[in-house]
N, C-alpha and C positions, 0 to 999 in steps of 0.2 A: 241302855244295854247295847254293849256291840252285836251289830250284827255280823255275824264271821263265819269262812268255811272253810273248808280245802282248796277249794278251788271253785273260782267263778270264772263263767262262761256267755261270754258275749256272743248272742246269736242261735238263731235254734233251727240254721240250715243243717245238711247232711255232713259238715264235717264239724260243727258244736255238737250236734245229738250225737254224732258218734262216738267225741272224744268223751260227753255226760256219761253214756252206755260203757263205756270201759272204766273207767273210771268209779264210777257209781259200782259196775259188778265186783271191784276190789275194794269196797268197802267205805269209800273216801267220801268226804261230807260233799257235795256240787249241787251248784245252784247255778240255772242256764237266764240270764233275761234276755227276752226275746220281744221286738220294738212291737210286736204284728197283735191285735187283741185273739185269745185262744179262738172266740166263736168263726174270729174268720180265717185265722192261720190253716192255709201259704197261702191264700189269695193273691198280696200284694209282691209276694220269692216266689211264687210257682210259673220257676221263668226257665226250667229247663228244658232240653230235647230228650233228655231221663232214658238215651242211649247210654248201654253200658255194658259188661258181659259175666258169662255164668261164675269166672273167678270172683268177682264182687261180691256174687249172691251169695256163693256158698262162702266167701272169707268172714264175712258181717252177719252171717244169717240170717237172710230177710228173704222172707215168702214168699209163695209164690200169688198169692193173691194179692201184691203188687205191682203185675205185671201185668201191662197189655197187651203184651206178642212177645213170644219169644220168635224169633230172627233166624236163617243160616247161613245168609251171606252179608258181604259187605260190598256193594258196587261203589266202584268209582267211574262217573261221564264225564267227559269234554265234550265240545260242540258237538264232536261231529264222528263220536265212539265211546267204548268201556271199557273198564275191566271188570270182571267181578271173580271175586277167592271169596273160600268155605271158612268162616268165620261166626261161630253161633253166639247168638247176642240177646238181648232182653231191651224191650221198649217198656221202660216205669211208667208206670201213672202217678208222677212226680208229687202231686198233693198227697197222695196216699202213704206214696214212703215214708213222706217227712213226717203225718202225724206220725206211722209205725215206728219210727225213730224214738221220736217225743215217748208215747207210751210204751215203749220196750225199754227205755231209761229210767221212765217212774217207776213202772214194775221193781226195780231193782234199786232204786232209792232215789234218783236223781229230784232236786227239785224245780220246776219251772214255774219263771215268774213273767207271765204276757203282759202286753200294754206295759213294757217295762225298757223304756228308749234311752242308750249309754250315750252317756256324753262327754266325759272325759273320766283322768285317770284320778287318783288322789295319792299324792308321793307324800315320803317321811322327808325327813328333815334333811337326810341324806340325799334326796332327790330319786329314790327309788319307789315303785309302786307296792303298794301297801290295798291299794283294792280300786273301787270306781262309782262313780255317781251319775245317778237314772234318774228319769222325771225330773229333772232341777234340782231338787236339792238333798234324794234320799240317797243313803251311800249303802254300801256294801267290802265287806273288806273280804281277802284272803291270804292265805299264803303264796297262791299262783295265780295269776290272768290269764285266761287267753281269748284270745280277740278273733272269731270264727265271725263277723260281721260282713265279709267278703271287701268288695272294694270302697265300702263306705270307710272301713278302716279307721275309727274316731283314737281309739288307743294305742294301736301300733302308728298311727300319723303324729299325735300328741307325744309316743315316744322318740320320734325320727326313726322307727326301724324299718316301716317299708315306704318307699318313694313309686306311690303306680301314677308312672308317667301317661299323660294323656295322649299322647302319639303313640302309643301302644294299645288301647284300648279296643277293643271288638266290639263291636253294638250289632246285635239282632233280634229279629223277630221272625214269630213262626206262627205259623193260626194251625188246627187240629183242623180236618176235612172226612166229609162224608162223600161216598160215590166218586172216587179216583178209580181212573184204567190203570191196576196195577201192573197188569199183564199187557199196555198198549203194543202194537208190532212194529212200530218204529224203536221201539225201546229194549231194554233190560227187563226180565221179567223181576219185580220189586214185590211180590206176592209175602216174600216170605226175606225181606232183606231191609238193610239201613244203606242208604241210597246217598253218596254225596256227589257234588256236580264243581267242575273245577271251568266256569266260562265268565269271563269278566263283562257281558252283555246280561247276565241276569246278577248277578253277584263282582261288582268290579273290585277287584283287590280282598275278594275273601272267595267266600264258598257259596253253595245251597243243598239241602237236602232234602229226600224223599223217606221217612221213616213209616216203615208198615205198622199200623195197630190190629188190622183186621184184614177181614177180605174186601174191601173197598174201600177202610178209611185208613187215615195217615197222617201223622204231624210232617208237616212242610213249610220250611224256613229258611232263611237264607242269615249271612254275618258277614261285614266284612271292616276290614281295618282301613282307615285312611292314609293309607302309603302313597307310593309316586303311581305305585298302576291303579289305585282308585284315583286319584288326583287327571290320570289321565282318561279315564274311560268313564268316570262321572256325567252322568247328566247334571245340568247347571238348575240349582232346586228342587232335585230329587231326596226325598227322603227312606225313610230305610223301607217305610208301608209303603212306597211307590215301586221300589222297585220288587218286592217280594206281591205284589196287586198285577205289576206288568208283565211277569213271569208266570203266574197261575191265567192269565188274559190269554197268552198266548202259546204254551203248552197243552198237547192237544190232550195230555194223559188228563189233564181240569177240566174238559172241555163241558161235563156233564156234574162237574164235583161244587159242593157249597161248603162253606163255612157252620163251622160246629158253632152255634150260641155260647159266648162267655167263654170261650175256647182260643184267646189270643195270650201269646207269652212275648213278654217283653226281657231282654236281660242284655246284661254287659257284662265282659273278663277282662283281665288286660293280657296280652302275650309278653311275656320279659323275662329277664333273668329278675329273678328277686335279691334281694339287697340283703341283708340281716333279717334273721327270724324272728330272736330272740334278742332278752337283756334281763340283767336280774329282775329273778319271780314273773318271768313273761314270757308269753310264746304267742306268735300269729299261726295260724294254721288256714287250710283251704284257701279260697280264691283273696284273701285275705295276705294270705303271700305274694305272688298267685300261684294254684297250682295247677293248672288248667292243664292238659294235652295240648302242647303248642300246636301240633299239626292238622288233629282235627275236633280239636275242641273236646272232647270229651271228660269232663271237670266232675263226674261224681266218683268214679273209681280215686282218683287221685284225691282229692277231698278226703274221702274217707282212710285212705291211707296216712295220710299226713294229721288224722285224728288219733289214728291208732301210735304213730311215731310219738306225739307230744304226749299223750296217756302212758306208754311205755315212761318217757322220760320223767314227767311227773312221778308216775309210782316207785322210781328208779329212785330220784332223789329223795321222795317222803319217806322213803323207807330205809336210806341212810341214816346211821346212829346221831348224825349228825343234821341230817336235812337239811342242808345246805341246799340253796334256790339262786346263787350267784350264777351269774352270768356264762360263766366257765364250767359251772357243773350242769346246766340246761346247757350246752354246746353240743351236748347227747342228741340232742332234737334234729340240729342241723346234720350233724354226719349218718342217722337214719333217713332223715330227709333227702340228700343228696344219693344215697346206697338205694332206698325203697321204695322212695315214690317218684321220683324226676330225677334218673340218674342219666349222664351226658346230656345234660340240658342244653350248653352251651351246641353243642352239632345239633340239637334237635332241632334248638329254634334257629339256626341258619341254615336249614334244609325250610324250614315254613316260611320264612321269610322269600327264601329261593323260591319256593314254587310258589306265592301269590303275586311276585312278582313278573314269571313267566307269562307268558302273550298266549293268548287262544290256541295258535295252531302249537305251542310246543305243548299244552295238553295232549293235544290229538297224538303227536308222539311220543308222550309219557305214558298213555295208554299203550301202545305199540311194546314200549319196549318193557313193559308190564309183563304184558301176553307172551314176550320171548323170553324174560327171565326165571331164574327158578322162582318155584312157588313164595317162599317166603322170600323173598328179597326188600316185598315192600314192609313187611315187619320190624324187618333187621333196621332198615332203614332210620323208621321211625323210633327205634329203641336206641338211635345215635350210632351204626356201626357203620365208620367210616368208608370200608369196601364194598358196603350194601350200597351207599350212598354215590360212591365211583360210579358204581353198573349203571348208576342212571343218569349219568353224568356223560355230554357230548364236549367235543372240541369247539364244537356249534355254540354252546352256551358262556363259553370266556364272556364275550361282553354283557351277560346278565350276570354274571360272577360280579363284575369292574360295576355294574349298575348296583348291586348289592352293598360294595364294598363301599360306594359313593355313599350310598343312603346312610351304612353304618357309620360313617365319619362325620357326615352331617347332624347325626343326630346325636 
């Protein structure tokens, strides 16, 4: 007997549970495999910083008893200053959402199969996808794929639709901490805030952050990409636990702080423009594209949007007279994807790539001209509006432009 559904679902992070959860509440047969066994799932995904904000919560509806601190600012430090704007946010307890993902999708019919690791696709005779095969040799068929696997990517790779170049990739780590000086006095008060740090001596060529959980504790992590300013400010044999070790050594807000037991997250994104989503009866979704927040990482809002896009489309097309699942009629995916979740991508990631490339002291005066700008400027920014992006823009900076432009040609 065929086994067959509507639609199968590789992966059972925050943007596969999401897409099973819409899906499933319109009635559609889905079945999610997920590589990780139930008893220990997300042990080995629970690699996020599970910053995100109240839009999220309330679009997805997810509880509040998966939160560990709701947040009302967002700091941004350079060496040697900050800014900080009123931005209300939510710090997840990342394991927790994902199972409330998982079981707010059974509830409604979805079904999941753990200890269930995809390995490639299975095409008809026409060379299109017809379903996939797990464990070695047991298959699964559908009328749709989607490959929510994140950058492991086995079936959108086996398709050629998405290419995550390794010179793009983010690598970070973050330990959870007990007994931080939230409120140190050389600092920002971070009591009640998600904290990033833009200095290529603790984080060369990415970032670090301070995310409040509590009144003393905090997920603290750093990421950064190997471009030409990590290539230059690199120590020789450092790796990613050394330098996020060297930074809690000598930051005085640690000086009294320990490590939470079993409280280390490991994870990678890639930062890019993504290539093709889709192909007949197929969709990649989340970091699986990728869909990350180029600028500051932030990949669960986005994720789960780009679930909600490919589940629109799916039900779009099952629900034509026809059902058509060609390649041109999933095109629906990519034109919500480009409008809803990552719209002016292209300006967004050549402003991130811009500012990890910047040098130390032009943080200091990216904060500066933070503090003189209007309030939202850095928003606008970030959401790709090229005027936004002017005001923070010097005649000083031409030759980090020309350094930029170098890197993009080179690469």
């Amino acid at each position: 007997m065929v086994d067959r559904y509507d639609v199968v679902i590789a992966g059972a992070g925050p943007a596969g549970a999401q897409c099973a959860r819409d899906l499933a509440t319109r009635g559609y047969d889905v079945v999610v495999l997920e590589t990780e066994p139930e008893d220990e799932f997300p042990r080995q995904s629970n690699k996020s910083t599970a910053g995100t904000f109240p839009s999220m919560m309330s679009s997805f509806g997810v509880p509040d008893d998966v939160v560990m601190s709701y947040t009302d600012d967002v700091v941004l430090e350079s060496p040697n200053s900050h800014y900080k704007s009123y931005q209300p946010g939510a710090v997840l307890e990342f394991a927790e959402f994902k199972r409330f993902l998982v079981e707010d999708g059974r509830e409604n019919g979805a079904e999941y199969r753990f200890d269930s690791r995809v390995s490639r696709p299975i095409l008809d005779e026409d060379g299109v996808i017809e379903g996939v095969r797990y464990n070695g040799d047991e298959e699964v068929y559908a009328e749709v794929v989607v490959d929510a696997t994140g950058p492991a990517a086995p079936i959108a790779s086996a398709l050629d639709v998405v290419d995550l170049e390794r010179e793009n990739q983010a690598i970070g780590i973050e330990y959870e901490m007990g007994g931080v000086e939230m409120n140190h006095p050389e600092y920002a008060d971070l009591r009640r805030a998600m904290m990033l740090r833009l200095d290529h001596d603790i984080a060369p060529g990415g970032y670090s952050w301070i995310f409040a959980t509590g009144e003393d504790t905090a997920k603290v992590g750093l990421c950064y990409i190997q471009n030409d300013r990590h290539r230059e400010f690199a120590q020789e044999g450092q790796t990613v636990d050394g330098y996020l070790d060297a930074w809690v050594d000598r930051d005085p807000r640690f000086a009294d702080a320990e490590k939470i037991d079993g409280k280390v997250h490991r994870g990678s994104a890639h930062i890019q423009m993504p290539d093709e989503m889709h192909t007949d009866r197929f969709l990649a979704i989340g970091d699986t594209v990728p869909s990350i927040d180029p600028l500051w990482g932030e990949g669960i809002h986005k994720g789960m949007k780009s679930a909600r896009a490919a589940a629109a489309t799916v039900d779009r097309c099952l629900t034509d007279s026809e059902r058509r699942l060609d390649a041109e009629s999933l095109a629906v995916y990519e034109r919500l994807w480009h409008r809803d979740v990552a719209p002016r991508m292209k300006a967004r990631l050549m402003l991130t790539r811009l500012l990890y490339l910047a040098p130390n002291e032009r943080y200091d005066r990216f904060m500066r001209d933070l503090r003189q700008a209007e309030e939202n400027t850095l928003e606008k920014a970030n959401r790709g509006k090229k005027a936004s992006m002017a005001k923070l823009l010097h005649l000083s900076d031409l030759p980090l432009l020309a350094k930029l432009a170098r890197e993009q040609l080179g690469s």
